[in-house]
VEXROTI-225502 format. One line per 2 residues: number of its first residue (from 1); their letters; for each residue x, y, z of C-alpha. Coordinates in nm, 4 decimals. Layout:
N
NUM> A> X,Y,Z ~ ...
END
This chain:
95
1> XX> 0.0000,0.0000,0.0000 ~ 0.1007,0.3726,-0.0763
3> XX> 0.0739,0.6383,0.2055 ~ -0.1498,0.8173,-0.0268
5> XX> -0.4052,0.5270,-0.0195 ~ -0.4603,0.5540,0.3727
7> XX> -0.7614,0.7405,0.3428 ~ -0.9161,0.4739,0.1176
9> XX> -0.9019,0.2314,0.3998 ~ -1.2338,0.1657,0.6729
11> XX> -1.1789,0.3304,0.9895 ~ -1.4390,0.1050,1.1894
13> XX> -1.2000,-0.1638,1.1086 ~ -0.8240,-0.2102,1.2431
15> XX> -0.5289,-0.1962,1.0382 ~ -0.1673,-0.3193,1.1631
17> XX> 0.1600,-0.2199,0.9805 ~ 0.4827,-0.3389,1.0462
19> XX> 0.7669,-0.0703,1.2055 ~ 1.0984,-0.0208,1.2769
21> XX> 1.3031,0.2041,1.4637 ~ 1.6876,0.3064,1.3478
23> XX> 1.9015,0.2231,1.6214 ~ 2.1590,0.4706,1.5284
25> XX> 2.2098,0.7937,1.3652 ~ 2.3094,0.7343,0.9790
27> XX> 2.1668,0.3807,1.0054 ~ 2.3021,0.0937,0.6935
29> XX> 1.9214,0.0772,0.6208 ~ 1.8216,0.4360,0.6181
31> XX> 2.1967,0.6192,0.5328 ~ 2.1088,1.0147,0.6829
33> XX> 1.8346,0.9265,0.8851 ~ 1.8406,1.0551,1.2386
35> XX> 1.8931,0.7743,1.5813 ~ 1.5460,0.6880,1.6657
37> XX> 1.4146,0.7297,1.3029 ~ 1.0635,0.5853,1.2702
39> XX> 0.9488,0.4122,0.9638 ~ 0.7039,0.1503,0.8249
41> XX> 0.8124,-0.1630,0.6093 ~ 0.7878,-0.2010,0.3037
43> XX> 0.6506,-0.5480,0.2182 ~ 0.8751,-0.6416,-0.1138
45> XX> 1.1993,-0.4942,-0.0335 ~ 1.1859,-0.5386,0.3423
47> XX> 1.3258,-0.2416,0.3716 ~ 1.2549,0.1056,0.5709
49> XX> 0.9744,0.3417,0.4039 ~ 0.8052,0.6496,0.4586
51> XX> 0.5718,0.5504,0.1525 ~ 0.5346,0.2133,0.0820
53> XX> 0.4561,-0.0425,0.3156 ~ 0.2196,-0.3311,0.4271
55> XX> -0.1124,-0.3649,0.5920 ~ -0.3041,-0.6309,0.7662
57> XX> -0.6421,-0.7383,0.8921 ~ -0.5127,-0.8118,1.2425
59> XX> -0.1998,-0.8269,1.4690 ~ -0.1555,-1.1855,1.4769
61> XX> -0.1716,-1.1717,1.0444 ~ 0.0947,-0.8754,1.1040
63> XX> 0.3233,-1.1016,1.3494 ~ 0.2902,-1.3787,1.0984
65> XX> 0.4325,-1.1910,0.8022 ~ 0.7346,-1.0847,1.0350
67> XX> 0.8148,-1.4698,1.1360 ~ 0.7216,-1.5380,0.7966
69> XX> 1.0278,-1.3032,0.6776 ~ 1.2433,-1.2514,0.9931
71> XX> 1.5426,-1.3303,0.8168 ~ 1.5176,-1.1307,0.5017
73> XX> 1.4451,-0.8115,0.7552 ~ 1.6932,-0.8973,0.9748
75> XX> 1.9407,-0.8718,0.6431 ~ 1.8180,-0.5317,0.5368
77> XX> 1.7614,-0.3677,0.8564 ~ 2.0371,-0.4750,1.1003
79> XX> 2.0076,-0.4249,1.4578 ~ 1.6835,-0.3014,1.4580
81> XX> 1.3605,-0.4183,1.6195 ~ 1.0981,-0.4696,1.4140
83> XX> 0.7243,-0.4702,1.5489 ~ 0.3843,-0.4930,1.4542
85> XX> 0.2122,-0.1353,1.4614 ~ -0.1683,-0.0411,1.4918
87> XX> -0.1436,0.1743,1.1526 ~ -0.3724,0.4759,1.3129
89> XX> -0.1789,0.5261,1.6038 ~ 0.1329,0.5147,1.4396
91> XX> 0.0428,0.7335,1.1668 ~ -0.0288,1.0069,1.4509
93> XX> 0.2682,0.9565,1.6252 ~ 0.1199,0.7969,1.9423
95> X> 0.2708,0.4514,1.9225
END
């Protein structure tokens, strides 16, 4: 999904993203970015985004996906801890 199709989505219904932190200033996965960084996943390059990322039904089909591809993430976003997100709360800053 594109940031720019958020409003598209039901808000009676719950939407989960996945999230990562950078655990250092001028992290390998986000070169320039700031320690403490926040940004979503994005589902085909397991990789940091601001745009581009992945949404789910529920947490448990968002904790899935990250088992699913723990390695691959682990690979392109060392030392970081990825987690799944509620996607309203983290789009307002509040998770």
């Amino acid at each position: 999904m594109h940031r720019s199709q958020v409003n598209g989505l039901d808000p009676r219904t719950p939407h989960w993203a996945v999230a990562v932190e950078a655990p250092s200033r001028n992290w390998s996965a986000a070169p320039g970015c700031r320690a403490h960084a926040r940004f979503l996943v994005d589902g085909d390059r397991k990789a940091p985004s601001h745009d581009q990322f992945e949404v789910f039904a529920s947490r448990a089909d968002c904790l899935a996906w990250i088992m699913a591809n723990r390695r691959e993430l682990a690979d392109h976003m060392p030392g970081a801890r990825v987690h799944a997100v509620p996607l309203d709360k983290w789009l307002l800053g509040i998770e």
